[in-house]
C-alpha positions as CSV (number, residue, x, y, z in Angstrom):
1,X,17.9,178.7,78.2
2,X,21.4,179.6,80.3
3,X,23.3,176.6,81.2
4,X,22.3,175.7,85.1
5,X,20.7,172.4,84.8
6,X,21.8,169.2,84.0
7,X,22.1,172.7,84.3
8,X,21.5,168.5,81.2
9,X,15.6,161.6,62.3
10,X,12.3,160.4,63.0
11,X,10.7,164.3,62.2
12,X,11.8,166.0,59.1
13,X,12.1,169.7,58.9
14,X,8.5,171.1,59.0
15,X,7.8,173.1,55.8
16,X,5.5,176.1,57.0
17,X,4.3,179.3,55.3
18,X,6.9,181.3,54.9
19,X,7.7,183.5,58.1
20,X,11.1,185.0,59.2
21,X,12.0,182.9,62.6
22,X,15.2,183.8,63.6
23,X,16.4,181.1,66.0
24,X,19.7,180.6,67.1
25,X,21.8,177.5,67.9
26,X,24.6,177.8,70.3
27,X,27.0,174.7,70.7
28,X,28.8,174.8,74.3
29,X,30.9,171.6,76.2
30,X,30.8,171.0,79.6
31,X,35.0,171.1,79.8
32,X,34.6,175.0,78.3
33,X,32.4,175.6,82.3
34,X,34.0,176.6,85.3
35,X,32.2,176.8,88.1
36,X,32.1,176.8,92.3
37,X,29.9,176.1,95.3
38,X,30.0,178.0,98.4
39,X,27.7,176.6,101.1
40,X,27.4,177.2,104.8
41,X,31.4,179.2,104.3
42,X,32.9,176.8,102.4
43,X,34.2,177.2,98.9
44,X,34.5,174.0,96.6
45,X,34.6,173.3,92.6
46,X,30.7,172.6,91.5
47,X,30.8,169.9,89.1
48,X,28.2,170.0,86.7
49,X,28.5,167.1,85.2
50,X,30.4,163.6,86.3
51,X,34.3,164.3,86.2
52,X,36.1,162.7,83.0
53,X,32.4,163.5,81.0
54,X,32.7,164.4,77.1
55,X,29.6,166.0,76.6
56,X,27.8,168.7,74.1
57,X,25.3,171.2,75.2
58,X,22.8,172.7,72.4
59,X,21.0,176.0,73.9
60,X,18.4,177.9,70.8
61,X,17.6,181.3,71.3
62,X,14.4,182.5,69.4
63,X,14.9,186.2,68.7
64,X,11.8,188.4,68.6
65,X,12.9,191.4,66.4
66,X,13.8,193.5,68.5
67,X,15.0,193.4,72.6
68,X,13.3,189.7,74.1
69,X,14.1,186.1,73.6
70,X,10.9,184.4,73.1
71,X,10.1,181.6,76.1
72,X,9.9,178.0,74.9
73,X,6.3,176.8,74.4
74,X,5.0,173.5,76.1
75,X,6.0,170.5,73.7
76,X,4.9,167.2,73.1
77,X,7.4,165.1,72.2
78,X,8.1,161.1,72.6
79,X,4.8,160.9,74.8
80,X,6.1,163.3,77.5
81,X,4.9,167.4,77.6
82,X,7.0,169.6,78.6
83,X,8.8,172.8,78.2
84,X,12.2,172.2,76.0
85,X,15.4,174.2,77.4
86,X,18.4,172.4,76.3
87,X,20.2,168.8,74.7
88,X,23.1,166.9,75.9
89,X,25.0,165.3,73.7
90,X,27.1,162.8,75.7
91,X,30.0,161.6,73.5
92,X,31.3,158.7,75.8
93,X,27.8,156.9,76.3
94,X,26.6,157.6,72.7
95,X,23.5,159.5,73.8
96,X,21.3,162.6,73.5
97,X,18.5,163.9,75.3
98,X,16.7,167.1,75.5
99,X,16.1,168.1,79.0
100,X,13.2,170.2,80.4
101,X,10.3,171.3,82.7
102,X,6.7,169.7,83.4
103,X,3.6,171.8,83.3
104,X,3.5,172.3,87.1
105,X,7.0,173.6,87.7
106,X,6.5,176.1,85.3
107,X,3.5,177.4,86.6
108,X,5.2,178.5,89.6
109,X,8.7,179.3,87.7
110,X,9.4,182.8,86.1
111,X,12.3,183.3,84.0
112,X,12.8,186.2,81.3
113,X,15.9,186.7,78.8
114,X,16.1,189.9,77.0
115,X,19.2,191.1,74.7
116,X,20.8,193.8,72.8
117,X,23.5,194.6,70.1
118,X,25.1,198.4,71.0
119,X,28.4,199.8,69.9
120,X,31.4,198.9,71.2
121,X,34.5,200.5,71.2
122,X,35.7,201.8,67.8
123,X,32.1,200.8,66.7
124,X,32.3,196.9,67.1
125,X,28.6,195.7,67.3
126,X,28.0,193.6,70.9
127,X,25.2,190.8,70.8
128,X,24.4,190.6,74.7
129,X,22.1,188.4,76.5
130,X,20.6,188.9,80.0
131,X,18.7,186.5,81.8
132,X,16.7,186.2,85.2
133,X,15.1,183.4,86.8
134,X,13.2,182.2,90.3
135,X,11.0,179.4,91.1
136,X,10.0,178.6,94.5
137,X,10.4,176.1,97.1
138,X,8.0,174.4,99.4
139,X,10.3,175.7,102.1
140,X,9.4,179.3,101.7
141,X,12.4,180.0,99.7
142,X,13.4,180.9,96.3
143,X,15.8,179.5,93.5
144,X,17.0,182.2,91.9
145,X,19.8,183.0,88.8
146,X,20.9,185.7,87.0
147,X,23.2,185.7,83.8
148,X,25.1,187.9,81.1
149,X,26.4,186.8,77.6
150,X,27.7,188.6,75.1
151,X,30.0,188.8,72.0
152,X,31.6,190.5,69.5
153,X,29.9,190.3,66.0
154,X,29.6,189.7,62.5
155,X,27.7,190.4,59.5
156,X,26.1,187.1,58.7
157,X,23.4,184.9,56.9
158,X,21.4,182.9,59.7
159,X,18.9,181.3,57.5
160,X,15.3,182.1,56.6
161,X,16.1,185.3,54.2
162,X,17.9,186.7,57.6
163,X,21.4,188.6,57.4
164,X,22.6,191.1,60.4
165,X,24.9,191.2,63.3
166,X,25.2,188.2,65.0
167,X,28.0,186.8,67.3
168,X,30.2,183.4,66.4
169,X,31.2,183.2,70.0
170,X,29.4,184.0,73.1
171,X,30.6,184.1,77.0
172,X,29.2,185.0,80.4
173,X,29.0,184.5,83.9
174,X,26.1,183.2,86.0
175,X,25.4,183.1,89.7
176,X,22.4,181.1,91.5
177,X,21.5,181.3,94.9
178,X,19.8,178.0,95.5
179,X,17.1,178.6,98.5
180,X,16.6,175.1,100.2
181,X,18.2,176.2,103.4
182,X,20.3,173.8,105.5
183,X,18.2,172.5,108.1
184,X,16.1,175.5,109.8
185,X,16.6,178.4,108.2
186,X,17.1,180.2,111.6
187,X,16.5,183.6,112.6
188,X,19.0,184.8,110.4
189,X,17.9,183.0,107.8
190,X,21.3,182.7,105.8
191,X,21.2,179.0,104.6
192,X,21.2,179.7,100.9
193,X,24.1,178.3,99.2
194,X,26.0,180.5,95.7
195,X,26.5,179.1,92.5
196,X,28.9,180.2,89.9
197,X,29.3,179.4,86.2
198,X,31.6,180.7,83.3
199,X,30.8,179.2,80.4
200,X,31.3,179.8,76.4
201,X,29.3,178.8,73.3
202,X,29.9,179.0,69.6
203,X,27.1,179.6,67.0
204,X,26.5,176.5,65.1
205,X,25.8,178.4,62.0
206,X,25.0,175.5,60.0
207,X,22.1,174.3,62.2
208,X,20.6,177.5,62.5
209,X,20.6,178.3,58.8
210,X,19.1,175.2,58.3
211,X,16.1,175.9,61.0
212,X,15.5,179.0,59.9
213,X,15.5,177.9,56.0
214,X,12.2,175.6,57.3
215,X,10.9,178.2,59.7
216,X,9.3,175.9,62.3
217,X,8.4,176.8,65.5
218,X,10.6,176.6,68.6
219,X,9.8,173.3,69.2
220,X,10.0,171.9,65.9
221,X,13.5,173.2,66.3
222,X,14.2,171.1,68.9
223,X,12.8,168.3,67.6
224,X,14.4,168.6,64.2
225,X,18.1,169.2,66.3
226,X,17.9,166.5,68.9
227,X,17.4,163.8,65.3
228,X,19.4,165.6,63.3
229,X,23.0,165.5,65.4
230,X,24.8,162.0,65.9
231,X,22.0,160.3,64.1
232,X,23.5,156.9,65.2
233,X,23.3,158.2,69.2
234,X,20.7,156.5,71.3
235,X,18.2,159.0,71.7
236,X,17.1,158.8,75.2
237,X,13.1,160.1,76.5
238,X,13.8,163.0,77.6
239,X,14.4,164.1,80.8
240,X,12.0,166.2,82.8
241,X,12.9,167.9,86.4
């Protein structure tokens, strides 16, 4: 769900019963990131995507009610299963994709996102998002990430009978320690090399008011958004890590 992979209309809206999803689309580009490496001392720009790329990132948030962001379900989707998390949109090649995660990775991975509005100063509602995530290696060793979004917000109509305090724009900061060590990890055991991201993302209010209209499931959602941007985009299989 937080940007650290790359970290990236052949289904109609579904019309279900009616229920009151309340997902949210957030629209991000890979020239609004700024990121860095260090590894073994050194400090370099982390790149994560090819230099000179003109590329769109989709992340949906599905809101339970209250204070947690709902994981992503296992979906099925152009013969492959897997567990959606976000879709590129890359403007140069004419392509879009929805990335994700098989069935085995996520048996070992664990990753919660939890979130909040509170009262700012002179009484400006924040919508904040925090996020945590590990998965191991078969060294031992532990991927592991932690994030923080937030913005200011606004009264406003997401779709689906749904009006409250949302947030046009969101930023935050993320930091991964990636655990395949260099080599032996040695007695010390300090090979783990620090990510860093800043990123920002605007609500696509359009999309999500149209999602939540049809109430589908999470991954309806994404199957409804991936066909329903760029429709004259190749639409690659998507890619699974």
């Amino acid at each position: 769900m937080i940007p650290w992979r790359f970290f990236l209309v052949g289904l109609p809206l579904i019309l279900l019963a009616p229920v009151h999803a309340e997902i949210l689309v957030y629209k991000s580009s890979v020239n609004r990131w700024s990121s860095y490496l260090i590894h073994d001392g050194s400090k370099t720009s982390w790149r994560t995507a090819p230099r000179g790329s003109k590329m769109d990132a989709y992340f949906l948030y599905y809101l339970d009610g209250t204070s947690r962001c709902i994981p992503a379900p296992m979906m099925t989707y152009r013969g492959e299963t897997f567990k959606p998390e976000v879709i590129y949109v890359d403007h140069k090649l004419k392509t879009k994709q929805i990335t994700g995660a098989t069935p085995a990775n996520e048996a070992d991975n664990t990753s919660q996102a939890f979130y909040g509005r509170s009262r700012g100063p002179g009484g400006q509602r924040i919508f904040r998002i925090l996020y945590q995530q590990w998965e191991p290696n078969p060294d031992g060793s532990y991927d592991t990430g932690v994030s923080v979004y937030d913005g200011t917000c606004k009264i406003l109509n997401i779709g689906g009978g749904k009006s409250g305090y949302y947030a046009p724009k969101i930023t935050g900061q993320g930091w991964r320690l990636d655990g395949w060590f260099n080599g032996s990890a040695g007695p010390y055991q300090d090979g783990l090399q620090l990510k860093y991201l800043a990123s920002s993302s605007d609500l696509d209010l359009a999309t999500t008011k149209a999602i939540n209209d049809n109430a589908p499931t999470l991954s309806d959602a994404f199957a409804y958004l991936i066909q329903a941007i760029f429709p004259s985009y190749t639409e690659l299989d998507p890619y699974i890590r």
